[in-house]
N, C-alpha and C positions, 0 to 999 in steps of 0.2 A: 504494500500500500504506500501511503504517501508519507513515511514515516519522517523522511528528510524535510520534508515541507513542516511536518506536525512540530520537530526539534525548534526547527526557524520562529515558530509562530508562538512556541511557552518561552524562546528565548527572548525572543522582541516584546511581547507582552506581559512580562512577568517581573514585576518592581523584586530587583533584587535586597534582601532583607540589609536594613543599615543605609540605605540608600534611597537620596529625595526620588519621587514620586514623577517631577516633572512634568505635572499634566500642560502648564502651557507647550512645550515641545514637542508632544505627545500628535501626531498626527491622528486625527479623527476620520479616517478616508484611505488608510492603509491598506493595500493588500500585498500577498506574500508572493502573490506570482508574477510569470514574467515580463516585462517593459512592455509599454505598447498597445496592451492588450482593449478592444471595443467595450464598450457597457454590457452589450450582449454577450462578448465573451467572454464577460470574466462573471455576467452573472451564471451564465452555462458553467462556468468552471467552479463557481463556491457551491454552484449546487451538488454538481458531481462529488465535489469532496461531503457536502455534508449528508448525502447521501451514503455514501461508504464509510462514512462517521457513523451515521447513527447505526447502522449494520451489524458495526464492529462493539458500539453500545449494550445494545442488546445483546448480542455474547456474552460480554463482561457482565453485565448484570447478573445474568442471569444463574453466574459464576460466584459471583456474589453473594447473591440469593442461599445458592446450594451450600456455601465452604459454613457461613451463619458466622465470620469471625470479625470482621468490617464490617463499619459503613461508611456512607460518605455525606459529610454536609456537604453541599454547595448554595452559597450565598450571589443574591444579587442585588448590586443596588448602583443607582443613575438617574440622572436627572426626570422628571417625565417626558414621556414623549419618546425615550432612546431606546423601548423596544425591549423590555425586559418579557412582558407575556407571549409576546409573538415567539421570542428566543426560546422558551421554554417548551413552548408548544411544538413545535420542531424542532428543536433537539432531540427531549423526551419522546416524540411520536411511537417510537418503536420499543419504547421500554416497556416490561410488564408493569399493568397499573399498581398491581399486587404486592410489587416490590419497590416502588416508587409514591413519594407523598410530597404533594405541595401545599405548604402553606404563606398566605400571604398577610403582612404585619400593619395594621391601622394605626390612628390614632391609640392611643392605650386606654380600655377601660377603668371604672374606680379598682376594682380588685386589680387591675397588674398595676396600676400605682401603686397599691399599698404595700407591693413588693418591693426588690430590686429592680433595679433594669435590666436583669439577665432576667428574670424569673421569668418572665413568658417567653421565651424561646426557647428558655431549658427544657418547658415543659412538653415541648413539639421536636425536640431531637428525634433522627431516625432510630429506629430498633437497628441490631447487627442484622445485615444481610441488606439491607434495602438502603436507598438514595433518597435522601430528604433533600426541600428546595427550600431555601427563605425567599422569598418576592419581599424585597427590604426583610430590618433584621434588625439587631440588635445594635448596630451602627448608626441605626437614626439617632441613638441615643449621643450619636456627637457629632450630627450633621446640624439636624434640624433645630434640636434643643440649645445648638453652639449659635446657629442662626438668628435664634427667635428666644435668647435663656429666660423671657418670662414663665413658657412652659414649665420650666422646673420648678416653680413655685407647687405647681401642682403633687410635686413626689416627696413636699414637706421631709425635706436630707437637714442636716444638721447644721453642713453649706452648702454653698454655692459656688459658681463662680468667681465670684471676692476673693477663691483662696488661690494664690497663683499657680498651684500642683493640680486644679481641679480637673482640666483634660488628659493630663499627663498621668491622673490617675484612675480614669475610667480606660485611658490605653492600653495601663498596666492591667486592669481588671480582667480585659478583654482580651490580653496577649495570655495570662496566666489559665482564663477558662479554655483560650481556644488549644492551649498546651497540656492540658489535662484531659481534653479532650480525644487528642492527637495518642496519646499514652495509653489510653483506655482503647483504641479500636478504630476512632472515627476521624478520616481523613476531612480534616477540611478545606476546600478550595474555593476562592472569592475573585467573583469577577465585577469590574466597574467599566459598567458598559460608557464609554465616551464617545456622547453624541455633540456636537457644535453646537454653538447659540442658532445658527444662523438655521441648521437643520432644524432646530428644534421649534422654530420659527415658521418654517416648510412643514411641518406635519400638523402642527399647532392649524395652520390655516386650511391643509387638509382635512379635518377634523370638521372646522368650519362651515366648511364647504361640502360637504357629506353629508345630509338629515341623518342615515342610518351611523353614525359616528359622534352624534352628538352628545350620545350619554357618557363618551367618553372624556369630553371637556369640562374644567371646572373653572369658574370665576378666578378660584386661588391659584389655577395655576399659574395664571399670566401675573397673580402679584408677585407669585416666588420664581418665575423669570426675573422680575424689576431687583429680585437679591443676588442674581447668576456671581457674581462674582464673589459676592462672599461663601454662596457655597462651593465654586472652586475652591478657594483658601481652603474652606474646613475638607474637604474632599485631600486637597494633597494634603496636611496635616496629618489626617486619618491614616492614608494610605500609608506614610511613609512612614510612622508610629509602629503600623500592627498590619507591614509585610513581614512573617517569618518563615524560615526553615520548615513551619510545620503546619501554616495555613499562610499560604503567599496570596498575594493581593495579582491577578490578572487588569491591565487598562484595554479593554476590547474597544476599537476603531468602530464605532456606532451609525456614523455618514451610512453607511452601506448595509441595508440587513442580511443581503446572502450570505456575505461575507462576514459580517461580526455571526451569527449564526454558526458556522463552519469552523471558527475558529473556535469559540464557544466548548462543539460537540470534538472536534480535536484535543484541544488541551482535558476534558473529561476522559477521553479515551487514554491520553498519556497517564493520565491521574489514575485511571484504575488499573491500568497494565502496571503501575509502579509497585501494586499492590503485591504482585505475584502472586494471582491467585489463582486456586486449585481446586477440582473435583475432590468432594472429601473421600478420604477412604472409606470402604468395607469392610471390619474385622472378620474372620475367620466364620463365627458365628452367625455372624450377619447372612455372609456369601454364603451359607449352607442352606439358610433359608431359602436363599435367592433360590439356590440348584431347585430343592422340594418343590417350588412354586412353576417351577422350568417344568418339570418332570411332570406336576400335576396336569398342569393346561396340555403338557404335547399327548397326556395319555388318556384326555377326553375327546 
């Protein structure tokens, strides 16, 4: 398969841990293949690839499923507009439902106030064997809240923002869960799909412009446009905090959905082949069964 291309695309997309984030240099419109290529060909070619992505997906899963020793978070989160549902839905198409769960994270009700800020995603983790999805996550807790810090009034903490350690310690919180995490079984991999202002602008009016799309527009979105730049800030901040070793931060090129798509179902593919994983064994006992039940069916 296209394994050289897959190498190229977790190497280019994947904030190295210890290292700024760079999203303004971050090209939004990237693709991995070669010079030149038309709009038509290169949409023909991400599909190709994420066709034989997903393929190779459901193998792995299903591998997964069977061994019962991992699992895997994967997280998403990006501006609106840059296509995190659509990404899921194609990626995931070929995965068994059975072994796969999506959940997606709101506003927080009074009970996940009265928690922590991990508490409601702890509580939606995958089981061993199967792939969970956050649609956002537990990182709004230092996007939007960093955005907008009257929010936090509402999760009545001891402090606030006043204390100069106060993001740097929700970093730590969240580097220390997502490494306990990693220790226990469950791989986790995060991607920040990066769409453009200017794209996001183009869909935004697409949206518009579509009656049957309209229930996907909201008044707030266009206000939390008017803050794009500060959620850049808190976005590279975030990133470049809690990329590690053991749940790396992916910047997926958002301009183009075949292609953010494909990279997407690539780098998941890289992530569970890392896993090495394996058909479990049959002991002894087991396989003798298996034989009696062989014997039974061929002697009726």
């Amino acid at each position: 398969m296209a394994a050289g291309l897959e190498r190229r695309v977790v190497r280019t997309l994947r904030v190295a841990p210890g290292e700024p984030a760079r999203l303004g240099r971050r090209d939004t419109d990237w693709f991995p293949g070669p010079d030149g290529m038309s709009k038509s060909e290169r949409k023909a070619a991400a599909r190709d690839f994420l066709g034989s992505y997903v393929e190779e997906l459901s193998a792995l899963q299903e591998v997964l499923y069977a061994s019962d020793r991992y699992a895997v978070l994967v997280v998403f989160q990006a501006m609106d507009a840059a296509g995190k549902d659509g990404t899921i839905k194609h990626v995931l198409t070929g995965v068994n439902p059975q072994g796969c769960e999506v959940t997606s994270f709101k506003a927080p009700s009074s009970q996940e106030l009265a928690h922590t800020f991990l508490w409601r995603c702890m509580t939606a983790l995958p089981q061993r064997g199967r792939i969970g999805i956050f649609n956002r996550s537990y990182y709004e807790e230092m996007l939007v809240t960093r955005v907008h810090p009257e929010l936090l009034e509402k999760q009545r903490l001891p402090y606030g923002p006043e204390r100069p350690s106060f993001w740097d310690d929700r970093f730590e919180d969240v580097n220390a869960f997502e490494r306990h995490l990693d220790r226990n079984g469950t791989k986790v991999v995060k991607f920040f799909l990066h769409v453009s202002k200017a794209e996001q602008r183009k869909r935004f009016l697409a949206r518009l412009d579509d009656p049957d799309k309209h229930w996907k527009f909201n008044s707030a979105d266009l206000a939390e446009r008017g803050r794009w730049h500060d959620y850049m800030d808190a976005y590279e901040k975030l990133i470049t905090a809690t990329s590690t070793p053991w749940a790396p931060w992916y910047v997926v090129p958002a301009d183009h959905k075949p292609t953010m798509r494909a990279m997407v179902a690539g780098i998941l593919v890289s992530t569970l082949d890392a896993l090495d994983l394996s058909w479990p064994d049959v002991d002894p006992e087991e396989q003798a069964d298996l034989d009696a039940a062989r014997k039974a069916l061929e002697a009726e």
